[in-house]
C-alpha positions in Angstrom: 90.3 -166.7 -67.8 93.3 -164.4 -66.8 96.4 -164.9 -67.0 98.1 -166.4 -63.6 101.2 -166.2 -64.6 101.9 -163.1 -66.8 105.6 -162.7 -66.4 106.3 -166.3 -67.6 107.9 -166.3 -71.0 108.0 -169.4 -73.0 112.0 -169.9 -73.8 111.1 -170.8 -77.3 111.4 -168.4 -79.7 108.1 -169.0 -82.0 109.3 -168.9 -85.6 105.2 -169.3 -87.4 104.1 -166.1 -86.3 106.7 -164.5 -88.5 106.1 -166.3 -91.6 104.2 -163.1 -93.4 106.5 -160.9 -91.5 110.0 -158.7 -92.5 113.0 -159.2 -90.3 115.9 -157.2 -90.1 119.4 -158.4 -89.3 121.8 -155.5 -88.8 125.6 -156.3 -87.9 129.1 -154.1 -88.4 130.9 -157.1 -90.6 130.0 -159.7 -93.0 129.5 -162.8 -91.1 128.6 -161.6 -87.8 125.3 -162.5 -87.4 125.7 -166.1 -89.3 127.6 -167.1 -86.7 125.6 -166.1 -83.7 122.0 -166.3 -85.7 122.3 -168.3 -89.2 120.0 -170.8 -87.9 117.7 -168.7 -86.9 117.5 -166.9 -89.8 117.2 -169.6 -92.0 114.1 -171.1 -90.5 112.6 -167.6 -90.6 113.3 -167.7 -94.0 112.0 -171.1 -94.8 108.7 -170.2 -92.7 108.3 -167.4 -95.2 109.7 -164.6 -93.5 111.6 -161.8 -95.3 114.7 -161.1 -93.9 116.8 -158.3 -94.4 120.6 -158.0 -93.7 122.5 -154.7 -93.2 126.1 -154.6 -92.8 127.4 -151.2 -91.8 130.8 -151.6 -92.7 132.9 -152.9 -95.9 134.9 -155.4 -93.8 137.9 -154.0 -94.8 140.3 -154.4 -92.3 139.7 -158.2 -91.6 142.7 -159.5 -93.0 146.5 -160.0 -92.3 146.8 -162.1 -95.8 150.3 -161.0 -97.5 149.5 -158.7 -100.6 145.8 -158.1 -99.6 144.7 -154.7 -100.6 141.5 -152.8 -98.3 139.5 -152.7 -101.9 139.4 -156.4 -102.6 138.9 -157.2 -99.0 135.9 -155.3 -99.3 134.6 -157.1 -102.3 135.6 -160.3 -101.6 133.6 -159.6 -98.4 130.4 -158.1 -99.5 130.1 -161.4 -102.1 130.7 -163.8 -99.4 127.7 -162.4 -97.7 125.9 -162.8 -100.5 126.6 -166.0 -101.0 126.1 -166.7 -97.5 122.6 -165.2 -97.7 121.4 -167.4 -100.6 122.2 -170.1 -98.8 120.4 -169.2 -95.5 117.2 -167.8 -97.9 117.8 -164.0 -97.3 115.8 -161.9 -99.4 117.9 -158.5 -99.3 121.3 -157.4 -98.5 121.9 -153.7 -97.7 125.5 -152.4 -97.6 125.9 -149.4 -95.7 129.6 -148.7 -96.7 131.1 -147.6 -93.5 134.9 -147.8 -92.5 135.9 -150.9 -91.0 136.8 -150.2 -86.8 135.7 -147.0 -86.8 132.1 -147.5 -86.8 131.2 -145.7 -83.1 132.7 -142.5 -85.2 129.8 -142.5 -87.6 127.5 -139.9 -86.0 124.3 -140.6 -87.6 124.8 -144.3 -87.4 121.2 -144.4 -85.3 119.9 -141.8 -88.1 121.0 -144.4 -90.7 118.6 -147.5 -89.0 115.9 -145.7 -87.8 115.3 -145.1 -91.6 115.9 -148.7 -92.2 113.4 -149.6 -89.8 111.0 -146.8 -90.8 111.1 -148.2 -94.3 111.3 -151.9 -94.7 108.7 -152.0 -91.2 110.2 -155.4 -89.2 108.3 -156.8 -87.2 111.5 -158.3 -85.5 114.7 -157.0 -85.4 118.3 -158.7 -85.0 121.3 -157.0 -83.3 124.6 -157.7 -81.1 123.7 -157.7 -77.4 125.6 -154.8 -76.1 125.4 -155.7 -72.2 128.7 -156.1 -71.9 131.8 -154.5 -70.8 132.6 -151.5 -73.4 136.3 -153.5 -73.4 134.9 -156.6 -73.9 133.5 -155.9 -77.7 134.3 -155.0 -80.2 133.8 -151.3 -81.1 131.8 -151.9 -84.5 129.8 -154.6 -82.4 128.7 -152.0 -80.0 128.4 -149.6 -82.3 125.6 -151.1 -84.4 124.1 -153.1 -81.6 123.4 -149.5 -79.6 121.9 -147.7 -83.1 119.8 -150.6 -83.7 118.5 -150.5 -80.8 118.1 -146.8 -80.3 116.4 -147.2 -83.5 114.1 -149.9 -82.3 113.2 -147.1 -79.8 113.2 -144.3 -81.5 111.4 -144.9 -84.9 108.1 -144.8 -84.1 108.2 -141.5 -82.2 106.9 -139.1 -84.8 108.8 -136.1 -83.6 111.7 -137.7 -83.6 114.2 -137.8 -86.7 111.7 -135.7 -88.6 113.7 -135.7 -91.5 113.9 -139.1 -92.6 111.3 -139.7 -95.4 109.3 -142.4 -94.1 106.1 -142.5 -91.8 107.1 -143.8 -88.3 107.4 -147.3 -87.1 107.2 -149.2 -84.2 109.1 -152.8 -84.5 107.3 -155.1 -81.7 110.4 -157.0 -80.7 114.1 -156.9 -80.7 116.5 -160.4 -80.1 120.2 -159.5 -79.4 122.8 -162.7 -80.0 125.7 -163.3 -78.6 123.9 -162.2 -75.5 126.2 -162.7 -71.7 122.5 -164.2 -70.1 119.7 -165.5 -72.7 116.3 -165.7 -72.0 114.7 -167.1 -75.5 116.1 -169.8 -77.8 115.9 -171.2 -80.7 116.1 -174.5 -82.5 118.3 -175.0 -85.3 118.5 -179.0 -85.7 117.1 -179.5 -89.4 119.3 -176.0 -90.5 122.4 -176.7 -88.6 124.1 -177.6 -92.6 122.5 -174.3 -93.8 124.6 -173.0 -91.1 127.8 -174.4 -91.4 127.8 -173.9 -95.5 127.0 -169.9 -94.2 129.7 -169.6 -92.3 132.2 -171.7 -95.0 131.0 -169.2 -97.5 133.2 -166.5 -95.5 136.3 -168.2 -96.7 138.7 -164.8 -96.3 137.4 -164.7 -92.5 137.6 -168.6 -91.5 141.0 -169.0 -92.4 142.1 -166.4 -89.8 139.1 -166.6 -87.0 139.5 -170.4 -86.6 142.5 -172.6 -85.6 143.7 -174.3 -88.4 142.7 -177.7 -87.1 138.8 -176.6 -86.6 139.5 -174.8 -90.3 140.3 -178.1 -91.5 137.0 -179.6 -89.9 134.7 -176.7 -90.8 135.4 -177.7 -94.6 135.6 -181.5 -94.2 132.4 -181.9 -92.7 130.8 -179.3 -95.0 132.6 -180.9 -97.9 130.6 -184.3 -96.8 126.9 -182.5 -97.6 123.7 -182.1 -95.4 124.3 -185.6 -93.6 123.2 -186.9 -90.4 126.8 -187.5 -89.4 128.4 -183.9 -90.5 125.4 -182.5 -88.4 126.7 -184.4 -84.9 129.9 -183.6 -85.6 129.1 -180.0 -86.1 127.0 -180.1 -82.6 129.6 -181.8 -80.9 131.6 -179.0 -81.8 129.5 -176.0 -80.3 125.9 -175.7 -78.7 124.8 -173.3 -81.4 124.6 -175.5 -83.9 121.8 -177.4 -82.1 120.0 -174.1 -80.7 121.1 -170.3 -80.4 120.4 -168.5 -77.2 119.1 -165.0 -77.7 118.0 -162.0 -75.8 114.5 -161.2 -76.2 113.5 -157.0 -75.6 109.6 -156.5 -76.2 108.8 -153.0 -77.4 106.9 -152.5 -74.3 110.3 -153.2 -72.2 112.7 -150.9 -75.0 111.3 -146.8 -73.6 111.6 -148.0 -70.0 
């Protein structure tokens, strides 16, 4: 029977398909995406998906803490994300090393993913949603949301970037977060703790990002464990701990 309606796209993002599947989840700091997709993530994970995070920069610059140097910013960062990942069930981290805020300089930056992706072989990739106004992100955001999805472009196209060692690739779908209008979503009710422990594992970054009264809640309620009452709270406090909105580009839609 054909299909009546073929331009109807469930809102529900369907997490089971990718349970045999890699995913990749490229951002410019530590703790971007477990703020806009840590839920996400972690049911991917727990479906059996392998997941993948890149983070392009070493974070360096996030800090106005007295007596903070750039070099252990930059470690402290890159073991909060680690610690962050174990938690959400990440099975990789990659680290690409780049200055912090000057990301859009890098000039292979797209060079740099499309070997990622021609490599580790997603089957869904994870990126900012750069539909915005250029002044409205920031520059690293941008940056590694338009090389991802250049990338996502780009890498199966065997002429192109025909000096990066591995055999094109063509990813089938793309979800931007933090995107201005949504059009797939995702539950995260039974991994909204995962979530919240994630983003307390950033420790240097919460203590800046957040107001000190919200700082003091993050903890408390993560400090109470993986209860049904530091779960509401949590919800009560944001949408996106009870589902994350995404944007969803099909390969099909990306060379248009």
């Amino acid at each position: 029977m054909p299909n009546l309606y073929p331009n109807i796209v469930a809102p529900w993002m369907s997490i089971n398909k990718y349970k045999d599947s890699t995913v990749l989840v490229t951002q410019a700091h530590a703790d971007d995406a477990d703020w806009a997709a840590g839920g996400a993530v972690a049911r991917l994970a727990a479906a059996g998906a392998r997941v993948i995070y890149v983070v392009a920069t070493k974070g360096e610059a996030g800090s106005s803490e007295p007596g903070m140097t750039k070099e252990k910013l930059a470690e402290i960062r890159e073991q909060e994300q680690r610690d962050a990942n174990q938690i959400l069930g990440v099975s990789e981290t990659l680290f690409l090393g780049h200055a912090d805020g000057r990301l859009n300089r890098v000039s292979d930056l797209d060079e740099q993913i499309i070997h990622l992706v021609r490599e580790y072989k997603p089957d869904l990739i994870f990126t900012f949603d750069v539909d915005r106004p250029e002044y409205f992100m920031h520059p690293d955001h941008r940056a590694i949301g338009l090389a991802t999805l250049r990338a996502a472009q780009f890498s199966g196209l065997s002429l192109t970037y025909t000096d990066a060692e591995a055999e094109p690739f063509l990813c089938k779908e793309v979800l931007l977060y933090d995107p201005p209008a949504p059009n797939t979503f995702v539950p995260i009710q039974q991994f909204t703790y995962k979530k919240l422990q994630a983003m307390a594992a950033h420790k240097s970054q919460m203590v800046h990002l957040l107001p000190g009264w919200l700082h003091k809640i993050l903890y408390d309620i993560v400090d109470r464990g993986d209860r049904l009452d530091a779960r509401l709270i949590a919800r009560a406090l944001h949408y996106s701990f009870t589902v994350e909105p995404f944007r969803r580009i099909r390969q099909d839609a990306l060379m248009r």
